[in-house]
N, C-alpha and C positions, 0 to 999 in steps of 0.2 A: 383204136382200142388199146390200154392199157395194161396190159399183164404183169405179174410180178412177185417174186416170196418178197413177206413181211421182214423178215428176219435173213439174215446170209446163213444161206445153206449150199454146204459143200458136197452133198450124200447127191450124186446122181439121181438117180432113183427117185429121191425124195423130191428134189427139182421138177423131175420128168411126171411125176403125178401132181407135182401142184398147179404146172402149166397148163398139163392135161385136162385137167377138170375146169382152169378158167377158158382155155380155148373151148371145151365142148360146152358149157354155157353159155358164154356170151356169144356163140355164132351160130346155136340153134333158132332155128325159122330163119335163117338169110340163107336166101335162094342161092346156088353156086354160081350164074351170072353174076350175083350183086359183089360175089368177093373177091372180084378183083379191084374194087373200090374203097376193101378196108386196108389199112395202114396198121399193122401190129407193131406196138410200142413195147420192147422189153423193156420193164422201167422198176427194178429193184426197190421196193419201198424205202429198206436201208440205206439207199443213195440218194435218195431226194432231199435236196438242199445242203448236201454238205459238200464238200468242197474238192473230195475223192470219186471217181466216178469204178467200177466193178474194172479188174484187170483185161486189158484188150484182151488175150487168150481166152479167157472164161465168158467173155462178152459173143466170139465167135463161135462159141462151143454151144453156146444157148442158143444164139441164132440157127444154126444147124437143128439142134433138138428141137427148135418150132416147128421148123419146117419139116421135122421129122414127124411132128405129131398130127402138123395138117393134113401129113400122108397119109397119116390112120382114117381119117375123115373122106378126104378128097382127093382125086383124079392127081394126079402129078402137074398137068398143063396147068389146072386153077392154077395149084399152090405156087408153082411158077412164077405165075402172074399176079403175086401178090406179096405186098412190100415186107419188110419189117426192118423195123430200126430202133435205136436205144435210146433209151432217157434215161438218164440218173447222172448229175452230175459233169455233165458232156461242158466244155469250154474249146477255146480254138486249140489248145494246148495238145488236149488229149483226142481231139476228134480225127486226125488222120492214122493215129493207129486203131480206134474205133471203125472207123468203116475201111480199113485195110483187107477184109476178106470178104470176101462175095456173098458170105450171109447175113452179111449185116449192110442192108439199102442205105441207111442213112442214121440221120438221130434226131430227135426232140429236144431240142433246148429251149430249157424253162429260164433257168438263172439271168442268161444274154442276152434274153428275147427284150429287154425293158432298156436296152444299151446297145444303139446301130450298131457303132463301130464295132463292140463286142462280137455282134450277133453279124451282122456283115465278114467277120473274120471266119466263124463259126461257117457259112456257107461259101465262102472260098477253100477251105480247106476241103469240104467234104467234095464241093464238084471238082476239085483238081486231081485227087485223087479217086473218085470215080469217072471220069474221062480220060485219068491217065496223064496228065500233064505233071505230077511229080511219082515217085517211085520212092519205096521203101527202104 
């Protein structure tokens, strides 16, 4: 599932309602068993296809405010057990400081995914740094 402002917006607030109303839409009627089978995609409209992906700091800060919002919704153990990670712009470049903080599971890459080696580089980075094998 996709989330994401059209436009960069810096207004807390303004963020934290926009997500809020795509999270409480697209995951009314799924049963709380079924959600630990969805994958939240923060995916900034504004960074799709360009060559910038949203600053690792503000990427972790979103992450957190999802998981914040899920709380609104659901029990802590779901949201727990349920992913979220970034799209927008993700390369092997920028992907170990993108999932360098524990609210951000992973990423979506669209651009690499049509280029092994790209996209091969892309999931090297992210499992070395979520298993711990390089450090920041």
């Amino acid at each position: 599932m996709c989330i994401g402002e059209d436009q960069k917006v810096t207004e807390d607030t303004q963020l934290y309602n926009i997500l809020k109303r795509q999270i409480f839409n697209d995951l009314q009627g799924i049963k709380e068993e079924a959600l630990s089978q969805i994958i939240i995609a923060y995916t900034p409209y504004w960074t799709v296809g360009k060559t910038r992906a949203s600053n690792a700091p503000r990427i972790h800060q979103v992450g957190q405010m999802i998981r914040n919002i899920l709380e609104e919704f659901y029990p802590e153990l779901i949201v727990a057990a349920m992913r979220i990670i970034y799209g927008g712009s993700v390369s092997p470049e920028n992907a170990k400081l993108i999932v360098a903080d524990d609210a951000i599971d992973g990423v979506l890459d669209g651009r690499f995914g049509s280029d092994p080696k790209r996209y091969a580089e892309v999931i090297n980075v992210v499992e070395a740094v979520k298993i711990g094998l390089v450090s920041l």
